[in-house]
C-alpha positions as CSV (number, residue, x, y, z in Angstrom):
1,X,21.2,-33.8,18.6
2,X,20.2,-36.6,16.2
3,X,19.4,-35.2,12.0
4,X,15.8,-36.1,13.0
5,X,16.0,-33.6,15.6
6,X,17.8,-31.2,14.2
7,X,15.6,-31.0,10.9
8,X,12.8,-30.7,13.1
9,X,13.4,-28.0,14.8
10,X,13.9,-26.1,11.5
11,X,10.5,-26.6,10.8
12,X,7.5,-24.4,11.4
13,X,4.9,-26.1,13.7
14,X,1.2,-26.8,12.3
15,X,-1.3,-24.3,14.0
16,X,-4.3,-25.8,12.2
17,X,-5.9,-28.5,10.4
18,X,-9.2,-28.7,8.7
19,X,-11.2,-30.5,6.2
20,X,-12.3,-29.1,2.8
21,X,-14.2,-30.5,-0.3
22,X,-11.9,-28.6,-2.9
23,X,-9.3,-26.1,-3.6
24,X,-12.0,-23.4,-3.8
25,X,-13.5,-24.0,-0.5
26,X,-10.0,-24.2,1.5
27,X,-8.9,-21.7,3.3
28,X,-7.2,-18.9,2.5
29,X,-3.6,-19.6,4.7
30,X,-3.8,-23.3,4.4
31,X,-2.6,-25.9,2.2
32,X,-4.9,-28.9,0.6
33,X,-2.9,-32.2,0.7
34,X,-4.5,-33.6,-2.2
35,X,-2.3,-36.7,-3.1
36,X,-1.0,-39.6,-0.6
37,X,2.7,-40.5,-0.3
38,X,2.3,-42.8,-3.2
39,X,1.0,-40.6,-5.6
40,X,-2.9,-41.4,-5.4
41,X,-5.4,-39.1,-4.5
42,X,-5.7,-38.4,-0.9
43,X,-9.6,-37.9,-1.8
44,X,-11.2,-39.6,1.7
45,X,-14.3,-40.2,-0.4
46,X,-14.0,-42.7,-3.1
47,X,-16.1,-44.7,-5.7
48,X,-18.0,-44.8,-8.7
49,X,-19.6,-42.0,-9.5
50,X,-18.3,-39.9,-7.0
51,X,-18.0,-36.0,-8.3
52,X,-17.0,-34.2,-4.6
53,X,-15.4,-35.8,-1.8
54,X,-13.0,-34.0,1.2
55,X,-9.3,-33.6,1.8
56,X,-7.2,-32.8,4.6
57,X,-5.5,-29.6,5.0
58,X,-3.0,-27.3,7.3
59,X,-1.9,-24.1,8.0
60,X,1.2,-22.7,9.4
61,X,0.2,-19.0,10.2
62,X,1.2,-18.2,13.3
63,X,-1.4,-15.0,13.5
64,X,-4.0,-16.8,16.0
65,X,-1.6,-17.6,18.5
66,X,-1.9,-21.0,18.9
67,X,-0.4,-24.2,17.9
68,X,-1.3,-28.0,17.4
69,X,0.4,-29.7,20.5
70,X,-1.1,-33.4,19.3
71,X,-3.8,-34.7,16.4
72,X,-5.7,-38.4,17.7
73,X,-8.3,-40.3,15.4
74,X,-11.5,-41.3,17.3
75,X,-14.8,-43.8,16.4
76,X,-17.8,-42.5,16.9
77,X,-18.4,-44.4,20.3
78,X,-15.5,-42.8,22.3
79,X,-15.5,-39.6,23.8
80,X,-13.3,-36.6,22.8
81,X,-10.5,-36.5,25.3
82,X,-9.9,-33.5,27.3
83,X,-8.6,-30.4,26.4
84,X,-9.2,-31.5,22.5
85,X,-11.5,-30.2,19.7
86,X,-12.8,-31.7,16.4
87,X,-11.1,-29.9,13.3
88,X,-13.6,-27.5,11.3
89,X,-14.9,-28.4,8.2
90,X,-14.8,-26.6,5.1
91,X,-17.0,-27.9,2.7
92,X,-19.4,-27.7,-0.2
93,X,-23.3,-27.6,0.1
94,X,-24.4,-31.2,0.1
95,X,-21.3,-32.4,1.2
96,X,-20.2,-34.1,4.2
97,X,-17.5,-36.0,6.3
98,X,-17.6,-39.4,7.1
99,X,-18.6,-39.5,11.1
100,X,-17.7,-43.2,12.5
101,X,-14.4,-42.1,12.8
102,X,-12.9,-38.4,13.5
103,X,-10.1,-36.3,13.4
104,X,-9.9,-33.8,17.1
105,X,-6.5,-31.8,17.7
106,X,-5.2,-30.0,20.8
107,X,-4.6,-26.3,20.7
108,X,-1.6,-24.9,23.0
109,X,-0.8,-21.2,22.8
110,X,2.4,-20.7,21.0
111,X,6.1,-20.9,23.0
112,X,4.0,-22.8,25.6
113,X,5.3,-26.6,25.2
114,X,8.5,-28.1,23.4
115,X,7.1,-30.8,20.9
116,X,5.0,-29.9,18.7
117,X,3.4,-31.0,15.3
118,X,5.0,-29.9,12.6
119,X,4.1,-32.1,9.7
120,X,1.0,-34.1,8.5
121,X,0.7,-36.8,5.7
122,X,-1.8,-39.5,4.1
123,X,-0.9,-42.7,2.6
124,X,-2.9,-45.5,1.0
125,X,-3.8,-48.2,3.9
126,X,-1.1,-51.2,4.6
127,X,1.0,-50.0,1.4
128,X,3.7,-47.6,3.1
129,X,5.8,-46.5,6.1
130,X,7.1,-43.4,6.7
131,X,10.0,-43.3,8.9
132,X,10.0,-40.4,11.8
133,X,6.3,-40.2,11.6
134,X,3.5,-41.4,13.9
135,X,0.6,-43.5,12.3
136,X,-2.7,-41.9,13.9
137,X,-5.1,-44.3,12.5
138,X,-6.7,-44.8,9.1
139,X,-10.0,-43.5,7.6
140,X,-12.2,-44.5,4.9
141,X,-9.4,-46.4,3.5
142,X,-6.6,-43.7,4.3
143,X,-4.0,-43.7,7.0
144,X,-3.0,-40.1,8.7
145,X,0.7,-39.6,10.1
146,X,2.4,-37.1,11.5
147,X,5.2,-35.6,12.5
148,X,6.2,-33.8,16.0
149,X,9.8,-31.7,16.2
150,X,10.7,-29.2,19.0
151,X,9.2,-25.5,18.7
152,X,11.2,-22.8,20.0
153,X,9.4,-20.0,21.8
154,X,9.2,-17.2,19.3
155,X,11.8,-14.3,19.4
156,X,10.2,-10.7,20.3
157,X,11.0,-8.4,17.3
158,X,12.3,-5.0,18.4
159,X,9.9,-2.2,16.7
160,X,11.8,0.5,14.7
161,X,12.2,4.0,16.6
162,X,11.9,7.4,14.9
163,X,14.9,9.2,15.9
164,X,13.6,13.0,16.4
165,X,16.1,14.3,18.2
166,X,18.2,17.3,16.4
167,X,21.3,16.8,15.5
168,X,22.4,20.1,16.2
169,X,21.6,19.6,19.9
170,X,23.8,17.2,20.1
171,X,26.4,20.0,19.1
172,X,28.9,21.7,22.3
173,X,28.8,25.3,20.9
174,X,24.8,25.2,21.4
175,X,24.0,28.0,23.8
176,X,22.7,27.6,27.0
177,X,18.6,27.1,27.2
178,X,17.1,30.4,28.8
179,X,15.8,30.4,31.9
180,X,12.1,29.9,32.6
181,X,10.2,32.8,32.4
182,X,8.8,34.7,35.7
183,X,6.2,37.6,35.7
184,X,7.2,40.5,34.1
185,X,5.4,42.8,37.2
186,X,7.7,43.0,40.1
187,X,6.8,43.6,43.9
188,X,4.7,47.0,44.7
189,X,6.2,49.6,45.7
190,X,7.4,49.9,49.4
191,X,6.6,53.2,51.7
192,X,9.7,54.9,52.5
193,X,10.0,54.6,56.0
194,X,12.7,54.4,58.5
195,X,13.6,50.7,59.1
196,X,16.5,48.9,59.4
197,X,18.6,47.1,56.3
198,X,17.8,43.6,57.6
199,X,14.1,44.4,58.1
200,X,13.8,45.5,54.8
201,X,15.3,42.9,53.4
202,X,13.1,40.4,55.1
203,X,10.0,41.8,54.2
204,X,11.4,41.9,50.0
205,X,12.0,38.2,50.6
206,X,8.5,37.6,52.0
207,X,7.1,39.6,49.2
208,X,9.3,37.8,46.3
209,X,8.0,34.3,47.8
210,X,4.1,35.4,47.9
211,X,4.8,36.9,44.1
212,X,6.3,33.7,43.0
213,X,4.1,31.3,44.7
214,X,1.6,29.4,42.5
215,X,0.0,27.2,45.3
216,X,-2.0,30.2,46.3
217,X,-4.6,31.3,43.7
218,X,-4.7,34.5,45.1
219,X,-1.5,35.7,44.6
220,X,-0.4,39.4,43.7
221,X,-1.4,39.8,40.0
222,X,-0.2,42.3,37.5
223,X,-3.4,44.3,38.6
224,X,-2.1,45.1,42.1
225,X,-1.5,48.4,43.4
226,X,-3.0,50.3,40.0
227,X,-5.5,52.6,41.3
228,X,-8.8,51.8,40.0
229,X,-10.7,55.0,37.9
230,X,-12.9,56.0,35.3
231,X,-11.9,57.8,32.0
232,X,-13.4,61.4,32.4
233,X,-15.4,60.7,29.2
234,X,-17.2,58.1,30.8
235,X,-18.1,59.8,33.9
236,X,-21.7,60.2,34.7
237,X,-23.5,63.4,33.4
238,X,-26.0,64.8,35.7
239,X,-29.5,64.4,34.6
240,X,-31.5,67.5,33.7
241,X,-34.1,68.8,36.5
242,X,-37.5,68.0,35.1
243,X,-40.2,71.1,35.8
244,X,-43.5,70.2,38.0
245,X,-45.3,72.3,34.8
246,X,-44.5,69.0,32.4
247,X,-45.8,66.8,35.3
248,X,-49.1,68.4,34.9
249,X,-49.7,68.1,31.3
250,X,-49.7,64.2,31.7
251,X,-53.1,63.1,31.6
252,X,-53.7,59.8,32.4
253,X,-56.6,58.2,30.6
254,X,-58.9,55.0,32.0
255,X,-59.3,52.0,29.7
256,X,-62.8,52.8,28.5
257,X,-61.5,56.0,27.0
258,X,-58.1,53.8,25.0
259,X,-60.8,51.4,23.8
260,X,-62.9,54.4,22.9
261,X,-60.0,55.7,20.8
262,X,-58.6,52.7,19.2
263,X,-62.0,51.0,18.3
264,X,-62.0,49.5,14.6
265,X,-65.1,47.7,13.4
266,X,-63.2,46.1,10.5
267,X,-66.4,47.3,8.0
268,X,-64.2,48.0,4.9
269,X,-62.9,44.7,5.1
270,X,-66.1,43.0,5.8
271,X,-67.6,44.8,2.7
272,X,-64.8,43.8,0.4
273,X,-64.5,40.0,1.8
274,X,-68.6,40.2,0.8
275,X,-67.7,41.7,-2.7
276,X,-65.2,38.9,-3.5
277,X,-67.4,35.8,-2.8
278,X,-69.3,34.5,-6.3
């Protein structure tokens, strides 16, 4: 591997490149190059009278994703070539970039190609060469170069892990976990009849199996076998005998004779309502 290579591959590749009138209107992550090779300013706008022009500038965050795989100049008359894209602008109100001739890059997500850009300069037109670089083209005076160097894929960074565990279960003289917890209700009581040893036996064992069986949702509950029964003090009372000579004292009365009884005419208030008006 050549220096050239070697220092390239140290570098961090370019991921965008823009244009911008200022320092205050550039970007956040990216870098204004605001003087040429040879010490001029790299202002593409010049001449008298001229108070805001535009500048080139980059960005090496890595956060989008993507990289510039290649950077062409273009007139106006041809068309963008495939897969590329004009870079944004960044500029003041008023302001624009000269159109005849463009700058368009090519995005690649990152760890995707080999070569990539990794540097970009301007110089003054016809007054200097920079060795290792490609000359893209000139504009409004200015001629753009850059630099490609290989761009390894990125490394996966391990995330930090909490350790949680307890120390002191990592200790021998731990005791032993218990054992899962069964119902506390056994199997019901068996009649105590006259069969054989081994019949008994089989029947516990079907009975222990049904108990412990959760695939059946009716399985033998705590509840089973308790007799169910009132307290005495909730028992029912029976109801006193009612005599026929309180059945005849009802007297049922028509509807006339209610509206009879509970007829109001409302006069008092009708008086007083006639009392209060002016």
């Amino acid at each position: 591997m050549s220096l050239h290579e070697h220092s390239s591959a140290s570098c961090l590749p370019i991921t965008a490149i823009a244009w911008t009138s200022n320092s205050g209107t550039c970007p956040k992550d990216f870098s204004i190059i605001s003087t040429t090779q040879d010490g001029g300013a790299a202002n593409f706008v010049r001449g008298f009278g001229v108070k805001s022009g535009y500048f080139l500038c980059y960005s090496k965050n890595a956060a989008g994703g993507n990289i510039v795989a290649d950077i062409q100049v273009i007139s106006e008359k041809e068309t963008i070539p495939h897969g590329y894209c004009y870079i944004p602008e960044y500029m003041e109100p008023k302001t624009s970039v000269w159109k005849k001739k463009r700058v368009c890059v090519r995005l690649v997500p990152l760890g995707s190609v080999e070569m990539a850009i990794v540097d970009i300069r301007v110089t003054a037109k016809s007054r200097l060469m920079l060795q290792h670089y490609t000359c893209l083209g000139d504009i409004h005076g200015y001629v753009i170069w850059c630099k490609k160097g290989h761009v390894s894929s990125p490394v996966p960074e391990a995330k930090p892990r909490r350790v949680t565990l307890d120390i002191r279960t990592l200790s021998l003289d731990q005791p032993a976990p218990p054992l899962p917890l069964r119902p506390s209700n056994g199997p019901p009581a068996f009649p105590t009849t006259k069969t054989s040893r081994r019949r008994s036996n089989l029947e516990k064992n079907d009975v222990l199996d049904s108990v412990y069986d959760n695939s059946n949702t009716f399985s033998i509950s705590a509840m089973d076998g308790v007799p169910f029964a009132l307290h005495p003090k909730f028992e029912a009372q029976p109801s006193e005998t009612v005599s026929g000579n309180t059945m005849k004292d009802i007297r049922i009365k028509s509807v006339q004779e209610i509206e009879n009884e509970y007829n109001y005419t409302f006069a008092v208030e009708e008086s007083a309502a006639n009392r209060a008006q002016p």
